[in-house]
N, C-alpha and C positions, 0 to 999 in steps of 0.2 A: 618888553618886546617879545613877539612869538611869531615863528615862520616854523617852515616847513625844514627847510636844510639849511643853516650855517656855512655859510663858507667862508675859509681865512686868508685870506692872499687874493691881490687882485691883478693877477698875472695872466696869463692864455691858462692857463688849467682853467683857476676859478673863476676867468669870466668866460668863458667857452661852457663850461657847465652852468653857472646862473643861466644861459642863454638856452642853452637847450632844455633845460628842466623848462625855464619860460613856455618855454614852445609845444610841452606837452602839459601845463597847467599846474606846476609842481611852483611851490614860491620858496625864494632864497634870499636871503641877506648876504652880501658880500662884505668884509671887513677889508681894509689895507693902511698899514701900515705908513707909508710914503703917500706923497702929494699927486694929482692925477697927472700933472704939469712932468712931473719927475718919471714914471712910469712909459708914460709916452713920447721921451727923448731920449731914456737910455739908448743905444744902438745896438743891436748885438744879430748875428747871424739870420740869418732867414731860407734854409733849403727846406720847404712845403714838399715832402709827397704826395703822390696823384691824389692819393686817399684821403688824405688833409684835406687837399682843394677844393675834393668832392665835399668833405662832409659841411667845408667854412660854408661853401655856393648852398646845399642844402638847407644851410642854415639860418640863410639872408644875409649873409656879410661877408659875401666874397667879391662884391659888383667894382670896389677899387682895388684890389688885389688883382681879377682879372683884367682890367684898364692900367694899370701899372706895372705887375707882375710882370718877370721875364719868364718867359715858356721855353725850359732848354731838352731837348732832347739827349743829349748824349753832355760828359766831358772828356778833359784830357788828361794823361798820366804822361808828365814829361821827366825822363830822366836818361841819364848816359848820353848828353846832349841833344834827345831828337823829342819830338812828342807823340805820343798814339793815342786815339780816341777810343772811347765805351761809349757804343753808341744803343744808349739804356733801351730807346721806344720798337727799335728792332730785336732787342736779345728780350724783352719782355712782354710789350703795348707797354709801358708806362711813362711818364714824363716827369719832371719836377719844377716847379716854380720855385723861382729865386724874389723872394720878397720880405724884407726885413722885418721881424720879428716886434720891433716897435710900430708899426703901421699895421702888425694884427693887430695888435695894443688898440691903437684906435678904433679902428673898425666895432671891437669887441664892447669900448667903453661907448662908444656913440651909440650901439644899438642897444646897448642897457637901460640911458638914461633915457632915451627914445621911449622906450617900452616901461617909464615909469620904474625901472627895474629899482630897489634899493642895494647901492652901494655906497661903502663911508671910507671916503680919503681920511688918512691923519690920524688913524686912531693909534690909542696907545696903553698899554697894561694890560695888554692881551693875558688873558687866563682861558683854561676849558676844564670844566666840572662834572661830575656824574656822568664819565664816559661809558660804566657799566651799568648804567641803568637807560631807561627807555625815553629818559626826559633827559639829557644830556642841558648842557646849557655854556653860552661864551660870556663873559664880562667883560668889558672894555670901557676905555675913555676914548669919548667923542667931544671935542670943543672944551667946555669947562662940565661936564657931565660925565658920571658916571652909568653905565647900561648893562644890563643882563639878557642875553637875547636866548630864549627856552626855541627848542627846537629838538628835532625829532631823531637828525642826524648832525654831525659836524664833518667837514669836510677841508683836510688840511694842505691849500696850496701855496704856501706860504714858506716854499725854497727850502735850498739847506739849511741856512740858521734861522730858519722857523722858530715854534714854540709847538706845534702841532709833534711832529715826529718824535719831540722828549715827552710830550705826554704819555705816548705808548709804555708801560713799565717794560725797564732794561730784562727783565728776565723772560719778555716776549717778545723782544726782539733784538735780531742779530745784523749787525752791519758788517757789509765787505768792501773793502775799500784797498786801491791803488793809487797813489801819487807818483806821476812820472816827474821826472829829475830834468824839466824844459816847460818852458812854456812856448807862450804865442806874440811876437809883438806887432802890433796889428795899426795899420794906417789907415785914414778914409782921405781920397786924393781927389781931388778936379779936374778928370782927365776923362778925353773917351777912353770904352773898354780898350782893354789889348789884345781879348779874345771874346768870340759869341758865346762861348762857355766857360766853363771854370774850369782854371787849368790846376790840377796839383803834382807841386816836381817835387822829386826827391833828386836832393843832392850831396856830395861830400860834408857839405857845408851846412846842412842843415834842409830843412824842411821849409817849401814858400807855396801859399795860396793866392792865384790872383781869380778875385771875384769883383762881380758887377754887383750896386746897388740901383743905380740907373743909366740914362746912356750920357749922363754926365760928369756920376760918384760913382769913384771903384773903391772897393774893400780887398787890401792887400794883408798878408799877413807872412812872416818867417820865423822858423824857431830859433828862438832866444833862451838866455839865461832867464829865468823866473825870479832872479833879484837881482836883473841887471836896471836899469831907471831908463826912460825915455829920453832923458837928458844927457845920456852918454850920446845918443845918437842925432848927428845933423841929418839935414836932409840930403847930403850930397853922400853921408854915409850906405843911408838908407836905399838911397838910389843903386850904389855900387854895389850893396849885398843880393838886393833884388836879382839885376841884370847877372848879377853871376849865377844866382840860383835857377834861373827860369829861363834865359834867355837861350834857343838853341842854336844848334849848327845850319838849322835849315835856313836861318835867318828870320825865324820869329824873335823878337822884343818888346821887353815890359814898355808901356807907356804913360812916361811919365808927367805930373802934373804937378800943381800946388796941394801942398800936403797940409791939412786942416785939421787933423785928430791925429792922437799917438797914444795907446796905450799899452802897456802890458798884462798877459792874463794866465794862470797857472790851468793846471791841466791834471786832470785827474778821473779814474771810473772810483764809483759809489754805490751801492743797494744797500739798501735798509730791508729787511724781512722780519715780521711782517707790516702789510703796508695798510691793515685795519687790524684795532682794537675794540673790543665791542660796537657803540656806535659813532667811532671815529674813522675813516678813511682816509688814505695819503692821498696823492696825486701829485704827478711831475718830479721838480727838484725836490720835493720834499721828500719824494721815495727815491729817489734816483740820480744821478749823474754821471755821463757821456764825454766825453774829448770829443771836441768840436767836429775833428775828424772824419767821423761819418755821419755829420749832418742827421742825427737824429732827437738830438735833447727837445726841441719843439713837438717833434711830433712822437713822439713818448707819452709827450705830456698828454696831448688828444687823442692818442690810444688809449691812456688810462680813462679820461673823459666820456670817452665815448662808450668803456665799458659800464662806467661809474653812470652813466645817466639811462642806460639800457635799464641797469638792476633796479635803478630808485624807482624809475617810470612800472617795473615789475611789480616792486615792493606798494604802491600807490595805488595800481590800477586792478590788481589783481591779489593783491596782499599774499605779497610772495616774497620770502626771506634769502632762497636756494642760491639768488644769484650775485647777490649782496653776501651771502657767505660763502660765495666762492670768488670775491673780487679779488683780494691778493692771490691765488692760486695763477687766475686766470691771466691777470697784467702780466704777474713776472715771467711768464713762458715767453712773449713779446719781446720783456723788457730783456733779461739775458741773452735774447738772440741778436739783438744790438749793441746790447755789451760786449760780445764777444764779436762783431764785426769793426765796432767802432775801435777795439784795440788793436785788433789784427792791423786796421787798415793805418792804425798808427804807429805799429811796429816795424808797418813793411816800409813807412815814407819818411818816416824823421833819421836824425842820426843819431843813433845809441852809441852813448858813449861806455859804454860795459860791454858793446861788443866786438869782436875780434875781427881782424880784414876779411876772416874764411867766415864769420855772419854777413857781413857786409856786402859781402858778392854774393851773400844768400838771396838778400834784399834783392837786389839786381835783376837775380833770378828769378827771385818772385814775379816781378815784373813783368819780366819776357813772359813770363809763363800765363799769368791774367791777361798780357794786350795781343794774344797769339794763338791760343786755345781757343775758341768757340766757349768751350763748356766750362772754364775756369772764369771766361769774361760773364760769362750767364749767371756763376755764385754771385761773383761783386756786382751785378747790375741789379738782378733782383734783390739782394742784398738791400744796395742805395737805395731802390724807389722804393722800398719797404714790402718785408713780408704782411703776409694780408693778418689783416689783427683776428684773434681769436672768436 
């Protein structure tokens, strides 16, 4: 087999890039691992920046995002009983879309097959060969077949326990990594919203997100022990932890529904440097990971993309190397300025348990200080809707 670019993992990186290389006449193979069935049901977060939404709509595949998507302009920061709003599309122009991350899924896989595009559910024995040389090449199993697919460049989106990222040799690359001591344990419920926006409280008690999936599924979440089980918790638990964390003095409360998903999920930032090896490339989890937190691990992922499909369109049209050797440079200035919001913005809302009552009222502090300041609310707003990509 022989294409143009490789690419491994069939997540929003790698079919967000098949698609736009498509659209500039670039050809790709996509590999995946997991079934398409399986890919397009996990659930998991969905906050789109403007920029996102621009480039999905430019792309052709934003037409049920925009029909379904929620359009929120501001949310809330509820804590010390009361809640205050960041109202993003004033402290910036920007807005964000609330739209779940599996339903890009879709979108992304329909308009591949659409376009003839080649992608392969199910494969398996992922290898990647002759990364320093100019013919790189992936082997896999597909069905009862063995395959070699020669290609020009490879392309690794294919998460954190990929097989792409250990390809890189350890002695050219360094990874930084943080594990927080909590996780997230996260509900999807049958209920209308509680609020038009997404509220995040911080409380004594821990950390609670209540988000909208649509106006008839909400995504709830509170911080938990990271090996605590789903099954410690009933629903009527569940309920009582909520309303205490979220619920204020004003007389706003969670609303509650039938509770149909339970999971729990750990939390952690991640960077791998660097994020290419000859002609190999990361992209998304496989270079990177985010605490949920500040809403950026999806569109991380399409900043990398989008610089990743700029260079190759460079390299193809123009036979130009410059900008494809300076892809890792360029992601990580992005990728770092998310990391370091997304931690902040998890340091200042959950409950550290290492810290002392005189941090604690730090927090507090902090708070006042971002929903009351004009120019502190301006950091975390443009922050949120994302700094403009490189």
């Amino acid at each position: 087999m022989r294409t143009q670019v490789g690419i491994i993992g069939a997540g929003p990186a790698g079919l967000l890039l098949s698609h736009l290389l498509h659209r500039q006449g670039i050809e790709s193979v996509v590999l995946e691992t997991r079934e398409r069935e399986r890919i397009e049901s996990t659930i998991r977060a969905g906050v789109l920046e403007q920029r996102t939404t621009d480039l999905l709509t430019e792309a052709g595949v934003g037409q049920r995002m925009k029909a379904e998507g929620a359009l929120h302009h501001g949310f809330e920061l509820a804590f010390e009983g009361r809640r205050r709003r960041i109202d993003l599309t004033a402290l910036t122009g920007h807005s964000i879309t609330v739209y779940a991350q599996h339903e890009v899924l879709k979108d992304l896989v329909a308009a591949r097959l659409a376009a003839n595009g080649a992608v392969y559910f199910n494969v398996s024995n992922t290898s990647i060969s002759d990364i320093d040389t100019d013919t790189p090449s992936i082997r896999f199993t597909h069905g009862d077949a063995e395959h070699v697919l020669h290609c020009d460049f490879v392309i690794g989106c294919d998460g954190s326990h990929g097989i792409s990222r250990a390809s890189i040799p350890a002695a050219r690359r360094k990874d930084y990594e943080r594990v927080f001591p909590f996780g997230w344990f996260g509900i999807l419920v049958e209920a209308p919203p509680t609020s038009d926006e997404l509220i995040y409280a911080r409380h004594e008690r821990g950390f609670a997100l209540v988000s909208t999936r649509s106006p008839s599924v909400q995504r709830m979440y509170f911080q938990c022990d990271p090996q605590d089980s789903t099954h410690n918790w009933s629903d009527d638990r569940i309920w009582s932890e909520l309303h205490a964390r979220v619920d204020s003095a004003e007389g706003h409360a969670v609303t509650e529904g039938k509770i149909f998903q339970k999971n729990i999920v750990g939390m952690r930032s991640f960077v791998s440097t660097t994020m290419q090896h000859g002609r190999l490339f990361l992209a998304g989890d496989a270079a990177h990971i985010v605490p949920p937190t500040g809403a950026k691990g999806l569109n991380l992922a399409v900043s990398d993309v989008r610089i990743l499909s700029s260079a190759l369109k460079a390299f193809y049209a123009e036979n130009r190397m410059d900008l494809l050797d300076t892809y890792s440079e360029t992601a990580l200035k992005r990728i770092w300025r998310a990391e370091h919001f997304s931690y902040w913005m998890t340091r200042m809302m959950h409950r550290l348990d290492d810290a002392s009552e005189f941090e604690q009222r730090l927090q507090v502090a902090e708070l006042e200080y971002v929903t009351t300041s004009p120019a502190a609310a301006l950091v975390l707003a443009e922050n949120y809707v994302g700094i403009a990509a490189v």
